[in-house]
N, C-alpha and C positions, 0 to 999 in steps of 0.2 A: 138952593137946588141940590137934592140928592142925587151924587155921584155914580152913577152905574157899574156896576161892577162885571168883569172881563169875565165868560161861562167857560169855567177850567174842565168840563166833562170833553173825554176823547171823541171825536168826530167818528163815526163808523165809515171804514172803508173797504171797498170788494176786491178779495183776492182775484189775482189771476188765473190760479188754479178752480178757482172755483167758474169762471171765465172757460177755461179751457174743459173741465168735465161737459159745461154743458153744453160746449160747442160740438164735443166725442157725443154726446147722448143726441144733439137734435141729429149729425149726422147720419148715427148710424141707424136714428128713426128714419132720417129721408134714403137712405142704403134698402134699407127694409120695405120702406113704402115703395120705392121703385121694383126692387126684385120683385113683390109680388104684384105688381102690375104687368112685369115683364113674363111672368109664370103664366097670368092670365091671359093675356097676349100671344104665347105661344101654345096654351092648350086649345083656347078658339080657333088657333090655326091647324092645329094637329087634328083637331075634332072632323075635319075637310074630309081626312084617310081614316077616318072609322070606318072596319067593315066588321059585318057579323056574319053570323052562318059559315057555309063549309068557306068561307075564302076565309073566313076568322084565322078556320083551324091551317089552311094552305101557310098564313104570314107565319102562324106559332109553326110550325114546323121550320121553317126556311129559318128564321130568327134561331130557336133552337141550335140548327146546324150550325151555322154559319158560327154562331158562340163556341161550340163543342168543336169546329171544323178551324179556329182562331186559334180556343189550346189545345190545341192537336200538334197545330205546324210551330207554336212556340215550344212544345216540348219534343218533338222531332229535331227542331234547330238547334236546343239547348243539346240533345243525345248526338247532334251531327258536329258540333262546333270543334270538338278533339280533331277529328278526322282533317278539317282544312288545313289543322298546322300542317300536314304532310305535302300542302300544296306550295308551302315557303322552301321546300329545300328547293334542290334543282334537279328536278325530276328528269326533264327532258334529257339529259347527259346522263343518268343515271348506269348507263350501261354501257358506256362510254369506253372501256374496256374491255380489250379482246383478250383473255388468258386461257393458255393450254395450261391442264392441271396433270404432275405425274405422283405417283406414290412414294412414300417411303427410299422406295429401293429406283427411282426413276423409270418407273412404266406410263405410262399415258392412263389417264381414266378419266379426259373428261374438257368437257371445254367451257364457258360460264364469255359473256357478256355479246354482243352483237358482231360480230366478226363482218368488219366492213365491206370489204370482198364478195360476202353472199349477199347483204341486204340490195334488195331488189327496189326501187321507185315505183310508189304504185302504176304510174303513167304507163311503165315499159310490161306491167303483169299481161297476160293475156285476158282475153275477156270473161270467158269461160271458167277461169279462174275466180274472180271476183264475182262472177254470178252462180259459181257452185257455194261460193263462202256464204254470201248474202241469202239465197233463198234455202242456206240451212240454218245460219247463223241469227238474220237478221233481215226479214224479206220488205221490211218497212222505216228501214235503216236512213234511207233521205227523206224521210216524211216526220217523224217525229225529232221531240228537243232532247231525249236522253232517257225518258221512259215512256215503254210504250204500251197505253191501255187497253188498247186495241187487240194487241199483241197477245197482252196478259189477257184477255177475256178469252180469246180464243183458245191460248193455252190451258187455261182451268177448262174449258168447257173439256175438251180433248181430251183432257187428265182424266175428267168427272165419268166419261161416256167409256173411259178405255178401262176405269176403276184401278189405274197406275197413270204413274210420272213417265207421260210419252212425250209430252214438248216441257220447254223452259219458258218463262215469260220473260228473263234476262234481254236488253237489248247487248249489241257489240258495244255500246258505250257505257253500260255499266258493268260488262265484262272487264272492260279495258278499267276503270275506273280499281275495281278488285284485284289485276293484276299490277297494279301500279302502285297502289296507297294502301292496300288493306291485304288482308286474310285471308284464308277455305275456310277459318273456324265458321260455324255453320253458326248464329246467332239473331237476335232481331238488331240488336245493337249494329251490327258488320251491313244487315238489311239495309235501316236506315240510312246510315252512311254511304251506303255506296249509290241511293242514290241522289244523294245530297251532289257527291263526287261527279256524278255522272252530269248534273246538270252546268255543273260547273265546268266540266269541259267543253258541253257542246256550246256555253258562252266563250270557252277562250279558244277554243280549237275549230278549224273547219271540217267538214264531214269528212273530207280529204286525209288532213292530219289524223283523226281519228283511227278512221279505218286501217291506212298507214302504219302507226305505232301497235295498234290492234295486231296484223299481220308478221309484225316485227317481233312480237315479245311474248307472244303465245305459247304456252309448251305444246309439244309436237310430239313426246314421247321419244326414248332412245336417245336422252339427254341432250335433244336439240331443242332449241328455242326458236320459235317465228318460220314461216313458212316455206324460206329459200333456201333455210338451212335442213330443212324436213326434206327436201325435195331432194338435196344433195345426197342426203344419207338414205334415204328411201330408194331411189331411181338413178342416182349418181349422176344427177343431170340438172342444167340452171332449172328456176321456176319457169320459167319464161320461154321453154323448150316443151312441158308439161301437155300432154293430151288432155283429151275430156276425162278419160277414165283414171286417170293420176288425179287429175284435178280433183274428182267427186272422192278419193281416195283420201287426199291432203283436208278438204274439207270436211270429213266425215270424222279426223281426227281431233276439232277442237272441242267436243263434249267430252270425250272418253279418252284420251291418249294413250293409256294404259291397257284400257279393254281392247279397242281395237287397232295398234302398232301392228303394222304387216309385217314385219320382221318376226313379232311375238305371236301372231297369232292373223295369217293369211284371211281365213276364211270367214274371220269374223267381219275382218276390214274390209274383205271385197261385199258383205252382205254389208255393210253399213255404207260402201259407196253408191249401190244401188238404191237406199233407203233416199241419198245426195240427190242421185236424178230423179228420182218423182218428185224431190222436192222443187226442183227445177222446171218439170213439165207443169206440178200443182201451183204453183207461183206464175206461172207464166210468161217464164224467162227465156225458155225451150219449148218445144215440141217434141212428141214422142219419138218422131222421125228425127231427130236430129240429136237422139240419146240413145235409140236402140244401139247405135253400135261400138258403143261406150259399153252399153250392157251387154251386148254378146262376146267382146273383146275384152274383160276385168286387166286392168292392172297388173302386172308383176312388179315385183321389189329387186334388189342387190340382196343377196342372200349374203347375210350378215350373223349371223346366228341370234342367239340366245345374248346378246351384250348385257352385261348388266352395270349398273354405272352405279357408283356412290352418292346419287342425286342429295340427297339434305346433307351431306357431308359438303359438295360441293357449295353449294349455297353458303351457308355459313362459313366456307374460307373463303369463296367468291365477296363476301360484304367485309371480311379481315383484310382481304388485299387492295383494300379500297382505300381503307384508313390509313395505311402506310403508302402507299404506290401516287397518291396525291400528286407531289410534289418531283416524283421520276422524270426521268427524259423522255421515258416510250409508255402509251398504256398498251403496248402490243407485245403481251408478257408471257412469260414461260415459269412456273412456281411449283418448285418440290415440295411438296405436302409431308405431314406427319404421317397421312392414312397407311394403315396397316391391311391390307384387301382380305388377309387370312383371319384375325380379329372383327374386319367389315361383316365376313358373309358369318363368320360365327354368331355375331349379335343381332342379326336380320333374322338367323336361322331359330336359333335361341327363344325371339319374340315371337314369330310364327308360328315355330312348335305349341307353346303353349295357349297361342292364343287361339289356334284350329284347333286343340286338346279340349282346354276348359272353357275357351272363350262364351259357350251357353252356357252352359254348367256357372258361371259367378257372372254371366252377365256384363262381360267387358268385352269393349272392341279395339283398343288403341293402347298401344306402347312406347312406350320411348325409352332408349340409352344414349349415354356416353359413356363411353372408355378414357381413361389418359395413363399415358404410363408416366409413371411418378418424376420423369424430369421434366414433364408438361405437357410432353407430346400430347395431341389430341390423335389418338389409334381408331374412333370409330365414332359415327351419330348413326341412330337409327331414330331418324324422326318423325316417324308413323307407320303403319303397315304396310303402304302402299301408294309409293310416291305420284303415281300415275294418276291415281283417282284424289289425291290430295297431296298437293305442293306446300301444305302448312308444316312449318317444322318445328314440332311439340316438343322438340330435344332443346331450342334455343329461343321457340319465339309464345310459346302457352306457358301461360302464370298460371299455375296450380298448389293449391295449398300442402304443406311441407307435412302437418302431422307432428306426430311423436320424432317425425328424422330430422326436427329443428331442433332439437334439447341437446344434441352437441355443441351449440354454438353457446346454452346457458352454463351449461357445464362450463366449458371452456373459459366463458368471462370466471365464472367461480375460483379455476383454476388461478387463473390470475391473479385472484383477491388472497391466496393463500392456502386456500383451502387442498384435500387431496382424497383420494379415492376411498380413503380409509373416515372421511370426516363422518361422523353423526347427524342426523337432520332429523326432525319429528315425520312422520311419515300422514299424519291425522289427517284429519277435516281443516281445510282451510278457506276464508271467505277473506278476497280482497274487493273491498265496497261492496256493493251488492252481487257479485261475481263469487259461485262457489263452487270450482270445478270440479268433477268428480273423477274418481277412476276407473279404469276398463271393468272391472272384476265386482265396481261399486264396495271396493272393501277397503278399509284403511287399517294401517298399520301404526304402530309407535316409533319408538326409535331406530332408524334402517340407516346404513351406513351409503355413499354417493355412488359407488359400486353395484348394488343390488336396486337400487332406486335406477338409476339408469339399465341395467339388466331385461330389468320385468318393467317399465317402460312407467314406472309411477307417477302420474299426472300433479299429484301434488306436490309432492317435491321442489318442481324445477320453478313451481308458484311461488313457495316459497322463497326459496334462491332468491329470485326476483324480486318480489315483496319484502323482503327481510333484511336481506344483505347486497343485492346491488342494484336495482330500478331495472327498467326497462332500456335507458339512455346506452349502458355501456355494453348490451347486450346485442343493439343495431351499430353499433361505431364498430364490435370486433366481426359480426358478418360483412362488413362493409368493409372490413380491411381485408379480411379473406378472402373477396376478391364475389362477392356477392354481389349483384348486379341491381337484382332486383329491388324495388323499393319497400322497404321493410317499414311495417306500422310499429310506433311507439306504445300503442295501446297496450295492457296488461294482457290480452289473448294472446298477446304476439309470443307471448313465454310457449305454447302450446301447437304452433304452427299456423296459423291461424292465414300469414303471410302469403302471399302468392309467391312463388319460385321457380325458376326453370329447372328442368334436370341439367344444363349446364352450369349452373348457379351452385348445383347442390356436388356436382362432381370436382367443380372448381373449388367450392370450400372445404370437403373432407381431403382433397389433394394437400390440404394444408397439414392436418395430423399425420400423412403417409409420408411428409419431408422432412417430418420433426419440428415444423412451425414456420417453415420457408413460404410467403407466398409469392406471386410473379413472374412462375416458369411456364403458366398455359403459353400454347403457341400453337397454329393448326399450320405452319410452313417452317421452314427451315434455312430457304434461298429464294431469291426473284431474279429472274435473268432474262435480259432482250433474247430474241429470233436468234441472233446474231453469239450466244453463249456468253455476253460479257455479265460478271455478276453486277446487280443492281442493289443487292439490298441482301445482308445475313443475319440470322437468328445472333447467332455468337459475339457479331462485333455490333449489328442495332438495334437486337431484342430490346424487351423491358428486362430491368436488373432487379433479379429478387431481393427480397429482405427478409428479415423477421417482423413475424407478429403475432407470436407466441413465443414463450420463454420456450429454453430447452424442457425445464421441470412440467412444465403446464400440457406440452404437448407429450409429452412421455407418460403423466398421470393419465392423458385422455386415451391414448392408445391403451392404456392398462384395460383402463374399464371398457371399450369399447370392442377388444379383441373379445372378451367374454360377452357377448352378447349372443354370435354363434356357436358359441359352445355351452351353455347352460341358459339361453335365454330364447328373445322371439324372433331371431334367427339362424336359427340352427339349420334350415335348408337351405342356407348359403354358404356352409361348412367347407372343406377342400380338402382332398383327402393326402394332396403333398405339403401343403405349407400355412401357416395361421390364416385366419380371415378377421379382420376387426368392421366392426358396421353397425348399423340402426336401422330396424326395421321405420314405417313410418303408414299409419292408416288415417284419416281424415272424417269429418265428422256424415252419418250418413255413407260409410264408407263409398263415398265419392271417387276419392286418391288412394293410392296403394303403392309407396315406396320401397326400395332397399337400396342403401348406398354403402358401399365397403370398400377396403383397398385392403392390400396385401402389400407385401416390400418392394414387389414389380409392378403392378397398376393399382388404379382407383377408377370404379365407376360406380352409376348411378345409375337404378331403373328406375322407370312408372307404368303404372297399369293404370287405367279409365276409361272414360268415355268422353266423345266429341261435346254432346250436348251437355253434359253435367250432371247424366242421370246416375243414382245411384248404385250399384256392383252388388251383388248376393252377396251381401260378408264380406268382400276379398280385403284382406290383410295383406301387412307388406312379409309378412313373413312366412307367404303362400307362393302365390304368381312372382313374385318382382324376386324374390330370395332366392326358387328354383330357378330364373333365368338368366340370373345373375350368377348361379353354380354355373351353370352348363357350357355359358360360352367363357367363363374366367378358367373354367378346368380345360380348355381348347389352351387359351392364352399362355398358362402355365406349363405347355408340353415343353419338353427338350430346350430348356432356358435355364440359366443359374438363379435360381434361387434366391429373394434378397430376405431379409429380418428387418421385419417393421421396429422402428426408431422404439426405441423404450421398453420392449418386452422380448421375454423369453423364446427365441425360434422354435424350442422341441414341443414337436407336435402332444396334444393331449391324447390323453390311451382312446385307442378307436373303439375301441367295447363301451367306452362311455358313451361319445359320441352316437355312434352306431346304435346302442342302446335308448337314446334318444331319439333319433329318429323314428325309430320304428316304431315309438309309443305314440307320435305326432303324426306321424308320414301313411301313407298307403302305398302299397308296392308300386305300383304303377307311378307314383312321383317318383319314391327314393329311384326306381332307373330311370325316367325320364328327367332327376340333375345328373346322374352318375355321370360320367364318361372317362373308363379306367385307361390309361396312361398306356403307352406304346411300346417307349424307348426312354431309357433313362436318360439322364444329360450326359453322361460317361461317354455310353454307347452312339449317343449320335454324335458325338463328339469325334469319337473312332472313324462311324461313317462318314464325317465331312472329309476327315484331312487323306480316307481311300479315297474317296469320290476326286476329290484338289492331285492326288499321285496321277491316278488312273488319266486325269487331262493334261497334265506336262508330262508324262510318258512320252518316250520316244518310238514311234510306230516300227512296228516287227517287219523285217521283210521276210513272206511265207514265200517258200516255192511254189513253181507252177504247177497246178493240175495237167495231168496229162487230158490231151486233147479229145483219145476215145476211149470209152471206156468199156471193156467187155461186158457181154452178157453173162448171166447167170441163169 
C-alpha cells in the first residue's frame, strides 16, 4: 500500500485587519444608510411648514433678520467686552475721598471726591426735586431696563420735526453708566458700550441705587459734583430745603452745566428752568397750577462771581491722590498741588485765543496742554476747550497719534548706540518689506547728516535708524522708560508716530531731554495733610526717586539737535525772544493731529490741536497752531524768573535778524503778534521791586499829626 504523503502548501489564513477594514466599511455604510433615512425623515416632516406666496416672503425676511440681528449682537458684545473690565475694579468707593485741593502757593482751587456731609439719601430729597430731575432727565426711568426706545423714538422724532438736537434719547442709566466707566469722547464704540454698561447696572443695581449714584456724581458746574453739593454752592442751602424753582434750576443743569451755571450766566439758567416746568406739566407730574409760581418767582443764586476752577487739572491729581492715599489713615484730605493758576489761565488763554482766531480758518475745535517745570512739577492741563460742555480730558486721557514728534525718542535710542548729531545717514528712497514711506516734500536727499534730518523732519531717515541699525524693540523699551505711558506698537510704523500718545505722555518724555536724561520727577502734589494740618505723605521724603535713562552724552547730543529745530526749522513759531527753545513740531497723517512739544531750561510742555470726532484739520501743522500757542503762554511763564540753560547747549541767544528774518518769510503779521508778548520787567528790576514791596510791609508805621478839626474857607 502506497504511503500518503503529508500536503506541505501553507494553509490560507484571514487577517484581522482585513476583518476590521470591513467591519469600518459595512459600518459606515449602515452610518450612511441611516443618516439618509433620518434626512428623509425630517424633510417629510419639515414639508408640514411649507408656505408659498407673500407668507413665503414674511418667513425669508424674519429668518434674514434674526441671522443679520444674531451678528449684530455678537459684534456689539465683541466691541462691548473692553468696557466690563471696568466693572471689576471697585467702582462703588470710587470716590470714596473727600480732598480740598490748594495751589502751588496754598490757595484753595477746588474740591474732587463726594464730601460726606453734603450727600443727601435719596429718601430725605424732596419730591419736587426728583420729579423735576425725572421729567427732564428721564420721564420713563421706572419703566424701562436701561434703554429706552420708546424714549429714543420720541426723541428722533422731536429732533426730526424741530430740524436740531432738542431732546436726548440717553436714559439716567446710561448717563450714569458714562460717568462712571467710560468717556464724553463722542464715538460709536463709547455708544455701544454704554449701553452694554447700562444694562448691566439695571441688573445689579435697583432703580433706587441708580438714581442715587446718578444724583451723586453728576457735574453740576462750578466745580461741584452731584446735586447737594450744587445746591450748597448755588443757594447756600441743604437740597432738601430747595423750592420748586431751585429745584427746576438744579435740574435744568445736568445737560449743559457749563451753558447754563447761574453763577455764569443767570438768565440762561432761569430760561432753562422754565424749559424744567413744562417738562413737568408735559409729563404729568404737575399741573400748571402748581408750577406757575415757580415761574413767576425764578430762582436767585449766592453771587459768587465769575469762579473759575482748574477742573481737568483737578481730575487728573484727584486719580494721583488715589494711588498714593490708599493706604493713609484719613481719605478726608487737604493736598498742595503743583498748579501754577498764573501759567493755568495762560495756557487756557493761549488755546482759546487761537482757536476763536483760526479755529474755521484750519478746521479745528479742541486743544490740549500740559506745562511741567523741569523738576517735574505738573504747572498746568488744559484738557479741552471747555470743561462744562465736556468733562473728557484730552491732556491725559485721548490716545492720539504722535507724528513726526515721535522721532526724538528714534533719535535718542540712536544716541545711545553711539551715534551723534554730526553722524551721516543716506537720506534716499527706503522700502522696509513692502512699507515705503515717503517724505513731506516727496523729495529725497543723499547723504544728510542726524542734525538736519531731524531739523526738516526727514521721514526717511529715522526708517532707517530703525531698519538698519536698531529694530523697533529698543525704541518702545526707551519711551517706556521715559516714563511713556502709553502702549506703544512694535510694528515698523511706530518709527513715524503712528502710536497713540497722550499729551501727558509726550510732555513727560521730552521732560527727559530738559533734565539731562533724568526721569521720575513728574508729580502733580507736593504734600497730603488731614483737616487737622498733620502731614501725611511728602514729595521729598515719599516721591518716586529719579534716575537715568539717558547717558549725559545721549541727552546733550539731543538737546543739540532739537534746540535748532526753532531756529532754522519747522518750528520757528515757537521761538522765545529771551531764552533758547529746543522742540519737534509733529503733524499726523490726513493732518488729523498737530503737535509741538519743547522745553527750555525752566519748563517743558506739550501741545495738540484736533478734533473730537477724528475729522481731518485744513493742513494744520504742528508748526502752525500748536508752535504759536505754545509761544504765547511759555513767553507769560518766562516773565521776571531767572533764566536756566538747557543741559548741553549754548545759552546765547541766536541773532534775532536771523530769527526774525525767518519768521516773517513763514509767518503773517497777524501771527508773528498774536505769539509775541514782549516782556515787562526784567528779572533785575522785579527783583528790586520785590525786596521795596518786602521794606514797605515790615516798615514801622509813621505817626502823622492831627488834622485840625475846622478848616477855613476860601
Amino acid at each position: 500500500m502506497k504511503e500518503t504523503k503529508p500536503d506541505k502548501r501553507k494553509r490560507f489564513r484571514v487577517s484581522p485587519l482585513l476583518g476590521l477594514d470591513a467591519w469600518i466599511d459595512s459600518s459606515l455604510y449602515e452610518l450612511r444608510f441611516r443618516a439618509a433615512e433620518y434626512w428623509e425623515d425630517l424633510t417629510i416632516f419639515f414639508r408640514r411648514f411649507h408656505v408659498s406666496g407673500w407668507r413665503r416672503a414674511i418667513i425669508e425676511v424674519l429668518g434674514e433678520g434674526f441671522t443679520w440681528g444674531t451678528a449684530g449682537s455678537v459684534v456689539m458684545l465683541t466691541l462691548a467686552i473692553p468696557a466690563f473690565h471696568e466693572t471689576d475694579k471697585n467702582w462703588r468707593t470710587r470716590d470714596d475721598f473727600a480732598v480740598t485741593f490748594l495751589d502751588r502757593y496754598g490757595n484753595e482751587i477746588g474740591q474732587r471726591g463726594i464730601l460726606h456731609r453734603s450727600a443727601v439719601p435719596i429718601d430725605e430729597l424732596p419730591d419736587h426735586v426728583i420729579k423735576a430731575v425725572l421729567a427732564t432727565e428721564d420721564r420713563r426711568f421706572f419703566d424701562h431696563f436701561g434703554i429706552d426706545f420708546l424714549g429714543l423714538s420720541r426723541a428722533m422724532t422731536e429732533n426730526l420735526r424741530a430740524n436740531s438736537v432738542v431732546q436726548g434719547g440717553s436714559t439716567i442709566t446710561q448717563q450714569l453708566a458714562k460717568n462712571l466707566f467710560l468717556t464724553n469722547e463722542r464715538s460709536l464704540d463709547r455708544k455701544i458700550k454704554e449701553a452694554f454698561l447700562a444694562l448691566w447696572l439695571e441688573a445689579n443695581l435697583s432703580k433706587k441705587e441708580i438714581l442715587q449714584t446718578y444724583l451723586d456724581r453728576a457735574y453740576m458746574g462750578g466745580g461741584t459734583f452731584g446735586i447737594a453739593a450744587a445746591s450748597q454752592f448755588y443757594f447756600n442751602k441743604s437740597v432738601k430745603d430747595v423750592n420748586l424753582a431751585e429745584a427746576a434750576m438744579l435740574a435744568g443743569l445736568f445737560k449743559a452745566p457749563a451753558k447754563y451755571a447761574p453763577h455764569v450766566n443767570l438768565p440762561a439758567a432761569r430760561a432753562r428752568a422754565n424749559v424744567v416746568l413744562s417738562n413737568l406739566v408735559q409729563g404729568g407730574l404737575m399741573t400748571e397750577g402748581q408750577v406757575v409760581g415757580a415761574r413767576r418767582n425764578p430762582a436767585t443764586v449766592v453771587d459768587r462771581g465769575r469762579l473759575e476752577s482748574p477742573d481737568y487739572f483737578l481730575d487728573w491729581a484727584f486719580d494721583e491722590v488715589r494711588k498714593v492715599a490708599q493706604n493713609l489713615s484719613t481719605h478726608t484730605l487737604v493736598v498742595r498741588t503743583t498748579l501754577d493758576a498764573g501759567i493755568q489761565k495762560a495756557a487756557e488763554e493761549s488755546a482759546e485765543y487761537h482757536l476763536r482766531q483760526y479755529g474755521k480758518e484750519y478746521h479745528v475745535g479742541q486743544a490740549a496742554i500740559v506745562v511741567l517745570e523741569n523738576n517735574g512739577a505738573v504747572r498746568a492741563i488744559v484738557g479741552g476747550r471747555d470743561y462744562g460742555l465736556s468733562q473728557f480730558n484730552r491732556a491725559t486721557a485721548a490716545l492720539r497719534q504722535a507724528g513726526s514728534s515721535f522721532k526724538p525718542y528714534v533719535y535718542a535710542a540712536a544716541m545711545e548706540k553711539g551715534m551723534t548729531p554730526k553722524t551721516l545717514v543716506s537720506g534716499g528712497a527706503v522700502s522696509w518689506g513692502n512699507w515705503s514711506p515717503q517724505n513731506y516734500s516727496r523729495r529725497y536727499l543723499g547723504k544728510i547728516d542726524l542734525t538736519t534730518a531731524l531739523v526738516k523732519s526727514i521721514n526717511t531717515v529715522p526708517v532707517r535708524l530703525a531698519k538698519d541699525y536698531l529694530t523697533t524693540a529698543p525704541i518702545v523699551a526707551l519711551a517706556k522708560a521715559m516714563g511713556v505711558e502709553s502702549a506703544i506698537s512694535s510694528h515698523k510704523t511706530m518709527v513715524l508716530g503712528t502710536s497713540g500718545m497722550t499729551v501727558m505722555d509726550q510732555a513727560t518724555g521730552y521732560n527727559v531731554f530738559a533734565t539731562g536724561g533724568i526721569v521720575g520727577m513728574r508729580h502733580a502734589f507736593t504734600q497730603i495733610s488731614s483737616q487737622n494740618g498733620d502731614v501725611l505723605w511728602d514729595w521729598r521724603k515719599d516721591g518716586a526717586k529719579p534716575h537715568r535713562v539717558l547717558t549725559e552724552t545721549a541727552a546733550n547730543n539731543m538737546n543739540i539737535m532739537l534746540s535748532q529745530v526753532p531756529e532754522w526749522g519747522t518750528g520757528r513759531r515757537a521761538a522765545l525772544p529771551m531764552t533758547r527753545v529746543a522742540g519737534k513740531t509733529g503733524t499726523t497723517q490726513s493732518y488729523r493731529d498737530a503737535w509741538f512739544v519743547g522745553f527750555t531750561g525752566n519748563f517743558t510742555a506739550a501741545v495738540w490741536f484736533g478734533n473730537d470726532n477724528f475729522t481731518p484739520t485744513k493742513e494744520l501743522t504742528g508748526g502752525i497752531l500748536p508752535a504759536m500757542t505754545w509761544q504765547r503762554f511759555m513767553n507769560y511763564a518766562h516773565q521776571n524768573i531767572d533764566l536756566k540753560a538747557i543741559p548741553g547747549i549754548d545759552p546765547t541767544m541766536p541773532k534775532q535778524e536771523k530769527v526774525v528774518a525767518e519768521n516773517t518769510a513763514t509767518d503773517t503779521d497777524s501771527e508773528i503778534k498774536a505769539g509775541e508778548r514782549p516782556r515787562v520787567l526784567s528779572n533785575a528790576t522785579a527783583q528790586v521791586l520785590r525786596e521795596i514791596d518786602q521794606a514797605l510791609k515790615t516798615a514801622p508805621k509813621l505817626k502823622l499829626p492831627l488834622l485840625p478839626t475846622k478848616v477855613s474857607a476860601r
